[in-house]
N, C-alpha and C positions, 0 to 999 in steps of 0.2 A: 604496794602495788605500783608498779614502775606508772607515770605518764610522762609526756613527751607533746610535743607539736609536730603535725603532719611536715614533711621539707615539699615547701612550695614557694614561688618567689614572693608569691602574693598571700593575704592574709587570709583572704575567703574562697576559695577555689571551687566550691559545691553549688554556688550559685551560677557559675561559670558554664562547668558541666552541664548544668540542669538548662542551662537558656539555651546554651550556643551549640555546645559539643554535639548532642546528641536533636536529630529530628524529629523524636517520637519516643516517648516516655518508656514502649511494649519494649525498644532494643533492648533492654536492661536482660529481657531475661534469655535472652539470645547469647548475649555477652558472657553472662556467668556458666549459663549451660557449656557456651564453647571455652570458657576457660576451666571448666570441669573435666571436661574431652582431653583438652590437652596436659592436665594434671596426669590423668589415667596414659593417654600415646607414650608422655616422657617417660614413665614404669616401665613401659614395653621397652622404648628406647634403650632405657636401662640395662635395661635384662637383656638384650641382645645385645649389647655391647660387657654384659659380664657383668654390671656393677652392681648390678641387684639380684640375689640367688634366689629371690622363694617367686610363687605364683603367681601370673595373671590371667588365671584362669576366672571366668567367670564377672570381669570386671565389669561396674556400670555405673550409673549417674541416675540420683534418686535425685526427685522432686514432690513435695508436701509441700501440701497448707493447711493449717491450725485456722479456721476460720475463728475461734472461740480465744487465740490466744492473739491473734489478729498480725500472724507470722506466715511466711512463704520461704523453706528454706531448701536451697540445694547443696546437693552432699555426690562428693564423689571417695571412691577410695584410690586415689592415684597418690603421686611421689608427696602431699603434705608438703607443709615448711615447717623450719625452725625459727626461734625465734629470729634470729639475726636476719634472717630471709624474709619473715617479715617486714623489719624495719627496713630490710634494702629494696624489696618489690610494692612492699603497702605503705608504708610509710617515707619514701624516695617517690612523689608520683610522677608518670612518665619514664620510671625506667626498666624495660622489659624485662621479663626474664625472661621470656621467649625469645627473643633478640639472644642474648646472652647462650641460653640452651642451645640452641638452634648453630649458633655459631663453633660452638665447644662438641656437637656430633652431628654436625653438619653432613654428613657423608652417612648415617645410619638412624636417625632422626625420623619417628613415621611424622605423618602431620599434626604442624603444628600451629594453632590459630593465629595465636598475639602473633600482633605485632609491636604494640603501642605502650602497654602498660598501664592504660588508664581503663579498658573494657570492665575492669570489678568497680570504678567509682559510678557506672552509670547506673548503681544500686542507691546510690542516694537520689534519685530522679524521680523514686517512687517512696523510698523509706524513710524515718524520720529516726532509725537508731539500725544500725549494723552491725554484729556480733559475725568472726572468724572464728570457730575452733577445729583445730589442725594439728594433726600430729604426723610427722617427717618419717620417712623411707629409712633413713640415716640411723641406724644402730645406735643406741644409747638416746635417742631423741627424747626431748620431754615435750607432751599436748601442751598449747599453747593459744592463748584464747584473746583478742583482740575486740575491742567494742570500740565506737564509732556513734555518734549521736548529729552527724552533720557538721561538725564545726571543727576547722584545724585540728582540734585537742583529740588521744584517741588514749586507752586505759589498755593494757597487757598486765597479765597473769600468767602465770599456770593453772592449767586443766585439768580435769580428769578424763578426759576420753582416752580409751582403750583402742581404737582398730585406727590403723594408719591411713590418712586422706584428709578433708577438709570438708568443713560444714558453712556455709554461709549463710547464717537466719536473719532474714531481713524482717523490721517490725515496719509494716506498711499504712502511710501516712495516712493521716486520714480524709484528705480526697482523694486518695488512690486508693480507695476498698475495690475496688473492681477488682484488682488483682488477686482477692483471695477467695476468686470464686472459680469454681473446678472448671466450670465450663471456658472462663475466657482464657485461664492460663492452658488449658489441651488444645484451643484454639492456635495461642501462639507456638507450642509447643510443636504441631504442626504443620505451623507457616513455618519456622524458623530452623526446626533440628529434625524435620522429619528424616535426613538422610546422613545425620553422623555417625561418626565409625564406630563409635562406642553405643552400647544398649543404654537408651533416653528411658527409665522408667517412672509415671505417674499412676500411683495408686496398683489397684487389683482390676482385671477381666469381672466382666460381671455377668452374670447370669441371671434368668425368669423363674420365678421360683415365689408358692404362692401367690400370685397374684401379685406380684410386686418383680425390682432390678436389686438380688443383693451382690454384695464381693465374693469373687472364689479367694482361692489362696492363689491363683497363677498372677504373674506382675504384670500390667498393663504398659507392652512394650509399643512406644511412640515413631520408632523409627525403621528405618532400612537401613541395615548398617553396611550393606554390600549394593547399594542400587546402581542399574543396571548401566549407567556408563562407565562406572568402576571395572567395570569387565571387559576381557577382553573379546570382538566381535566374533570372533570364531565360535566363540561356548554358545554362542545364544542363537534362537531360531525366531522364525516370523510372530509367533506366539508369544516369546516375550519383548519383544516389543512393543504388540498392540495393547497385552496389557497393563507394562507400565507406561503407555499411553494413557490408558482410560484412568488409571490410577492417578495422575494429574489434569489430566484434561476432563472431566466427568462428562457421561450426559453429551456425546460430540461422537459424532460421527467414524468412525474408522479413517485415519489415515491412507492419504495417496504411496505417500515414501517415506520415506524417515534416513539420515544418514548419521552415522555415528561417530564420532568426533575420537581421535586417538590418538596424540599427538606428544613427543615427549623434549623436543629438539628446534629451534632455538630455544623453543618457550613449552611449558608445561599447558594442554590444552585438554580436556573430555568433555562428552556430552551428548544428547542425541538432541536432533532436532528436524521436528516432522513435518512435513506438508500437508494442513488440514484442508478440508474441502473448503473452500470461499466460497459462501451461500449466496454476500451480497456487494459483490465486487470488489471494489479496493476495501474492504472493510479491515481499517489499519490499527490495532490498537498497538500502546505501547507496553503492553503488561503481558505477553505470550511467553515470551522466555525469561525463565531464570536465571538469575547470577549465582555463581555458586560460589566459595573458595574454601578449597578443602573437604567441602560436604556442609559445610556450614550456608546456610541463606546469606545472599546479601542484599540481592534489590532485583526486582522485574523491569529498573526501566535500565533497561543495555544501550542506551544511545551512544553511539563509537564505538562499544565490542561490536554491533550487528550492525551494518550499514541500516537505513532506514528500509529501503526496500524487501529487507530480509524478515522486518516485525511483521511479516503475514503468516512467518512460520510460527510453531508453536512446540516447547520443549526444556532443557536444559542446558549450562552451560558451564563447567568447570574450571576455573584457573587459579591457581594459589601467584601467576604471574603479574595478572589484573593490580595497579595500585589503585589502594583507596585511601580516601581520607581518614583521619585518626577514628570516627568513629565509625567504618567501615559502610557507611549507607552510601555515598556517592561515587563513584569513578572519577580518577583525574587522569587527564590528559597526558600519554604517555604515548614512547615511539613505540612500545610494548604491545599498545592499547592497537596501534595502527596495522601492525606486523597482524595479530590474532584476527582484525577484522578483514585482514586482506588472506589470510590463509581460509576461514569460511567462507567468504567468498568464492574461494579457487575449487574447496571442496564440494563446495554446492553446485558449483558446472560441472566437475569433475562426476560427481552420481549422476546429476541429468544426462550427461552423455553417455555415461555408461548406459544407463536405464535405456537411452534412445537407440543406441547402437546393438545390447542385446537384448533386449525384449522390444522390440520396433509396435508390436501389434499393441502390448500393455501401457505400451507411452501414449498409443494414437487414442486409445479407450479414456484416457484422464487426460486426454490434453485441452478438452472444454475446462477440466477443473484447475490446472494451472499457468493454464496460458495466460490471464492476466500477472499470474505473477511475474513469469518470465517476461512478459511484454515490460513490467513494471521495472525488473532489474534491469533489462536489456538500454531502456532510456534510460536511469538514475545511475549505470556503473559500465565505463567504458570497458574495463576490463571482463567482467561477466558477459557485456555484449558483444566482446570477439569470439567469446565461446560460444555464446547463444546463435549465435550465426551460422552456426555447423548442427544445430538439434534443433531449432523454433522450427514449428511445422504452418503451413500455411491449409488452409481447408476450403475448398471447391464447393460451389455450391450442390454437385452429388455426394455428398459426404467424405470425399477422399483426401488425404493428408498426404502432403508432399515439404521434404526439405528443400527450404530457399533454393541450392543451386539445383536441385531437382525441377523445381516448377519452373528454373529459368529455360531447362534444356527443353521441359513440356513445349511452351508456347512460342519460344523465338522463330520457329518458320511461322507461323500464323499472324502472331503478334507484335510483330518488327513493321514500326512505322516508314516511312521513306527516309527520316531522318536520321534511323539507326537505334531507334529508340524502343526498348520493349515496354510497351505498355500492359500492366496488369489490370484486369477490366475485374470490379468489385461492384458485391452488392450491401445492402447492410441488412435488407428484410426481404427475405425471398418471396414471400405472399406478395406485399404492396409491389413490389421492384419486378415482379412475375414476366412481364411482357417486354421489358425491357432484356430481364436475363434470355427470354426464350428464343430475342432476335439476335442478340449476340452469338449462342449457341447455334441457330441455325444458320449462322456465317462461318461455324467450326473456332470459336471462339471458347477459352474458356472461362469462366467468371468464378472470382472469388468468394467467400462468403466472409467478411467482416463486420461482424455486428457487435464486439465489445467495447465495451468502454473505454478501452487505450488504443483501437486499433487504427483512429483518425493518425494519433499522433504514432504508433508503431511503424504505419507505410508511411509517412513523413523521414523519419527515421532510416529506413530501408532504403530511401530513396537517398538519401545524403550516403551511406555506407554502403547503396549497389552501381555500379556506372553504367549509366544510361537506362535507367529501371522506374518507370514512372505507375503511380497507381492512381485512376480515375475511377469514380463510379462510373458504372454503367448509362444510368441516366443523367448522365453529363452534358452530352451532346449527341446528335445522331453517330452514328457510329464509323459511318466513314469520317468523320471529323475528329472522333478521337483516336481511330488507329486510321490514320491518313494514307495511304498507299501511293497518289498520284495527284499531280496539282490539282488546285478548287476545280471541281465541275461547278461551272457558273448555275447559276438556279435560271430556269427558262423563259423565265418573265423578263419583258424592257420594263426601264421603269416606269412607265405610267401606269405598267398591270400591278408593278410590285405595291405602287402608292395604293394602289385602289384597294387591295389585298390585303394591305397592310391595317388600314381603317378600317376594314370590313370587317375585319377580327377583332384588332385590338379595341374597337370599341362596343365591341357585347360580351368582353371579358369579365363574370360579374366580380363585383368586390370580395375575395381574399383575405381576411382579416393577416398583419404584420407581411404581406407579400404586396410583391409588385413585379409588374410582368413587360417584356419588349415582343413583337413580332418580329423571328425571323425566318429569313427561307436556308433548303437545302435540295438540290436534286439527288434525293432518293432514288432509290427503285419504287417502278410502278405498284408492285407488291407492298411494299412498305406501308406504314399506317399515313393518311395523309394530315393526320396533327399530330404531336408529339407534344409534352412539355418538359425542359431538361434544366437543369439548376447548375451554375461553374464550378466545377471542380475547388478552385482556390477561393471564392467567396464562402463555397458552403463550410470547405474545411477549416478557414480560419473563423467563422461561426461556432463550428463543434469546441474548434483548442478552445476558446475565448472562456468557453464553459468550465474551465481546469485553468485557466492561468490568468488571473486580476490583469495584469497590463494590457489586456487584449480585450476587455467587457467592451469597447466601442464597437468592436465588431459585433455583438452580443446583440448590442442595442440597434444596430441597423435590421430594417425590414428585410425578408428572402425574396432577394431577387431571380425572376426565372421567365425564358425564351418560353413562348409557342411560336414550336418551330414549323412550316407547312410544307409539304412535298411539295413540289412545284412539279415533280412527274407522275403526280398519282392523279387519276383522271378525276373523279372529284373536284381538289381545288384546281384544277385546269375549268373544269366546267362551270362550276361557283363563276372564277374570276370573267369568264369569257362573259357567262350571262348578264354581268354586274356589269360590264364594259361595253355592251348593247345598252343596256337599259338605259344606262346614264350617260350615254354618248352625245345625244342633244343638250340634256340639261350642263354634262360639263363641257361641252364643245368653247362656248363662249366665257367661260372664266378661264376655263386651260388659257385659250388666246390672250384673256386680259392678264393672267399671269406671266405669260411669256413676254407682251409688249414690256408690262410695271418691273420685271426683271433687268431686260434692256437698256431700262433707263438707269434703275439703279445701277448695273457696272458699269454705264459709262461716269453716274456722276462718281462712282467709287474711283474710277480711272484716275479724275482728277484729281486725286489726292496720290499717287504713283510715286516716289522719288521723295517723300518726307513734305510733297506743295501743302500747304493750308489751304481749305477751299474757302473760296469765297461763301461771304456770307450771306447771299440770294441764294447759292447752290444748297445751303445747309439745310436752310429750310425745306428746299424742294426732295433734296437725296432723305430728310426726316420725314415728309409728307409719303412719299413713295413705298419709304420702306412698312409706315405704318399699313398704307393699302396695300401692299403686298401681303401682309401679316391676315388683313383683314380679307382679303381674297382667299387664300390658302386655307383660311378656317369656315369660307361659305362652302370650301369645296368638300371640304371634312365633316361638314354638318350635312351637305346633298347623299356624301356616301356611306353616314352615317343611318340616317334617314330610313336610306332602303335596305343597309344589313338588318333594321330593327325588325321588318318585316322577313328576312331570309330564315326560314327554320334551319335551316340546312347547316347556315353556319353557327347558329346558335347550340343545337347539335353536335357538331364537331368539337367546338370548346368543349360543352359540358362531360364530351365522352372522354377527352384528354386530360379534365380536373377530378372524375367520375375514376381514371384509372391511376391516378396520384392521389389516390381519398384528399380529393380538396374540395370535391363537391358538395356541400351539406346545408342542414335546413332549408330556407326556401328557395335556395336554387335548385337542389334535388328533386324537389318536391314539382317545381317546373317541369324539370328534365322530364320525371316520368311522367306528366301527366302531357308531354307535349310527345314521350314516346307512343304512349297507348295512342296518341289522333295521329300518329305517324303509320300507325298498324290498319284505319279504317279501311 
């Protein structure tokens, strides 16, 4: 009985394997199953290059487990080896024969897995003895039987096996009994070779029969030997699609779209991959699509085939182009790898637009369902976003969808500020923001409806890639100040109405929990509401981003600042202020005076310091003493007009109707409001 030592450079190479090579014990049977497959393709290759006369008709790749003899062995009937072919492909580790095949009918070659030549040692990962017996395609061949116990050393014989192919019976180690159990090996069988070319058979079909599950005699076939991106898109209808959809996606909704990947030039590419509904926004996982190569599984995490923003689709992805590493579980970085992710890419605008261009109605119906995507590709991939920019639909608060320069041509007479500038007036909740959108609309304005998750930062976006295209919310500011037509209209008050006015409010404004608020004016129209409360544009929004991007959390951590803003022409705070400015006319008559004389003084002693002089140091004290009673005047006159807003319902009212219509009214200031509305109705 010939032995030998395995040719490796090193003396123990099985511990090698088992640590480092392989990520996960299960590839083992991945491995052998595809070097089964391609045992069986090179037959074919054969015979269609003439060199092999008789049949392959009927070929396939058996898998058993002997629980009782505590063996797992797969068997295919493909090209076999001879002994020599042994010693050059099993016993030579690392040198392909698939390399070698591959290159000798390179031109008529169906697929072929190896690459590596090592995919049959990641049988010792799990076995603790390896037996080969094989018997060669090659006329006059003698069976030829190879055992293996883990260690350099490996024993050859001859065999007895009668039908041509290869048996690998692995005796499974004994912490790896899991593997000889029916259920986990159909599992991986599943995971791994549900879609190879060749019929994957385990065991018999089983039937209900007595009261029990027995075997028929039909073979229990594992795979799809044709699945559906092997095909080409013309044979196939919307039906098969969806259900080999559900056939990997289980238990999930029906698909929006699906585009099917056909590709044979620079690079060998197929696959389909769908647009499933996004239940819960960015909901990213990285396990959607499949890596394929050849039909063979290789890994769900595609990070650099699929840009990131594209892991919300969900599907397959074929490339015998993709390089991997020797044990086929990782991608490496290749210009290959770049080319494939930039061609899906291209293809995935290319169907959006298609889609948006001839079905306009069926795109407007799903564009709640993948507008976050596209919003998502549109900021992560500049190239997608010069596409996007001709399909992304923007939606009105009447429900109507319009393409970007569509919406541009809508509003530019209305909403062209004096500056030149179109502003898009947005809302983000049409309920709360109700009174805001309904003044803008009856200015002939038209308001957006933005309320997703990306779309703070999509109009950020739109604004840097439209010229002169600015997007505000609605309740930003009154509304002539955010589409400006003509210089400020000063608000009607001097200021000593504006001071009075200004403390009459802001000081029954009640507490806000994380907010904090200023008094300002605006001359309105009469009509108008005579309080408002509006929040900045650029404070609120860089609040939103802050929530999506760590370097911005200061802004997170800041209170919301926000105006109540007061018509100054709505008759209301005209009468409020007038009545207040009677009232307290005597009481601030004589501090107004003492303010204006303690003012006096200070800019003269402030004079003297004019041209970089030092002031003297009797003046320092006097200009310090002044300024403090200045301070101290200023705050008796704030506490006088404070005093009698306490008793004004009127203005206390007003607030609560302006935080009442921003839901910021609640617990017991609510609870004030109405019960200070009911003694408002006696």
């Amino acid at each position: 009985m010939p032995k030998g030592t395995i040719g490796v450079t090193t003396n123990n190479i099985f511990p090698v394997i088992k640590k480092f090579l392989y990520s996960d014990h299960e590839i083992f049977l991945r491995e052998l199953v595809s070097n089964a497959v391609d045992a069986t393709q090179k037959l074919k290759t054969l015979q269609g290059a003439g060199d092999f006369k008789g049949s392959t008709e009927g070929l396939k790749v058996n898998i058993s487990v002997d629980k009782e003899a505590g063996t797992l062995t797969v068997s295919d009937s493909g090209i076999g080896m001879t002994a020599e072919e042994i010693d050059k492909y099993i016993n030579q580790i690392a040198f392909s024969g698939a390399e070698e095949f591959l290159e000798k009918y390179k031109d008529t070659a169906n697929a072929i897995i190896g690459h590596f030549g090592l995919g049959f040692y990641s049988a010792f990962m799990v076995a603790k003895k390896v037996e080969i017996r094989t018997l060669s395609w090659q006329e006059g061949a003698k069976a030829v039987s190879w055992t293996c116990d883990g260690s350099p050393e490996f024993e050859m014989s001859d065999c007895d096996k009668a039908e041509r192919g290869t048996d690998i019976i692995l005796t499974i180690d004994d912490d790896e009994k899991e593997f000889l159990e029916t259920a986990r090996i159909e599992g991986l069988l599943k995971k791994y070779c549900r879609f190879l070319p060749v019929p994957i058979i385990f065991g018999k079909e089983q039937e209900w029969k007595d009261g029990k599950y027995v075997d028929t005699d039909k073979d229990k076939v594992i795979n799809d030997v044709e699945p559906l991106w092997s095909r080409m898109p013309a044979d196939l209808k919307d039906e098969d699609y969806l259900k080999f959809y559900h056939a990997i996606e289980p238990m999930q909704d029906d698909p929006l779209f699906w585009i099917h990947l056909n590709v044979d030039y620079p690079f060998t590419l197929t696959g389909i991959l769908y647009f499933p509904k996004i239940k819960n926004n960015l909901d990213i996982r990285k396990d959607r699509i499949q890596l394929y190569c050849n039909q063979v599984y290789v890994t769900d995490s595609v990070e650099g085939v699929v840009p990131d923003w594209l892991m919300l689709l969900q599907g397959v992805i074929d490339s015998p182009d993709i390089p991997l590493n020797v044990s086929r579980s990782y991608l490496q970085s290749d210009r290959a790898v770049k080319k494939i992710s930039t061609y899906i890419t291209k293809k995935v605008a290319a169907r959006l637009e298609e889609i948006a261009k001839n079905q306009p109605d069926e795109f407007e119906k799903k564009w709640n369902d993948i507008k976050i995507f596209i919003e998502y590709g549109m900021l992560s991939d500049e190239k997608f976003c010069e596409s996007g920019l001709k399909f992304a639909l923007l939606e009105n608060c009447d429900g109507k969808y319009f393409k970007i320069e569509d919406y541009r041509k809508l509003i530019e007479a209305e909403q062209t500020d004096k500056e030149g500038n179109l502003i898009c007036l947005y809302a983000t909740d049409k309920e709360a923001q109700y009174a805001y959108i309904k003044a803008a609309t009856d200015k002939g304005y038209d308001v957006l409806l933005m309320n997703g998750e990306l779309d703070v930062h999509f109009a950020s976006m739109l604004e840097q890639k439209q010229e002169k295209m600015r997007f505000v919310r609605v309740d930003s500011d009154v509304l002539d100040n955010i589409i400006r037509k003509q210089d400020d209209n000063k608000p009607q008050f001097n200021p000593e109405q504006q001071e009075i006015a200004q403390t009459l409010f802001h000081s029954q404004i009640p507490p806000v929990e994380k907010a904090e608020f200023m008094v300002s004016f605006a001359a309105m129209s009469p009509d108008d509401k005579p309080v408002v409360i509006t929040q900045a544009e650029y404070m609120r929004r860089m609040k939103e981003m802050a929530r999506f991007q760590p370097g911005m959390s200061f802004y997170g951590e800041m209170p919301d600042m926000y105006s109540l803003v007061l018509n100054t022409k709505h008759p209301l705070i005209q009468k409020i202020v007038d009545l207040a400015e009677n009232a307290l006319d005597a009481e601030l008559k004589p501090v107004n005076e003492d303010i204006t004389a303690t003012q006096n003084v200070v800019n003269a002693l402030r004079d003297l310091k004019k041209d970089n002089k030092e002031l003297p140091e009797d003046k320092k004290k006097d200009l310090e003493d002044n300024e403090k009673h200045l301070d101290e005047l200023r705050n008796k006159k704030k506490g006088i007009i404070t005093a009698y807003a306490a008793g004004e319902s009127r203005v206390h009212q007003l607030i609560d109707i302006a935080l009442l219509s921003n839901n910021m009214l609640k617990g017991e200031g609510l609870d004030r409001f109405l019960k200070r509305s009911i003694g408002l109705l006696k």
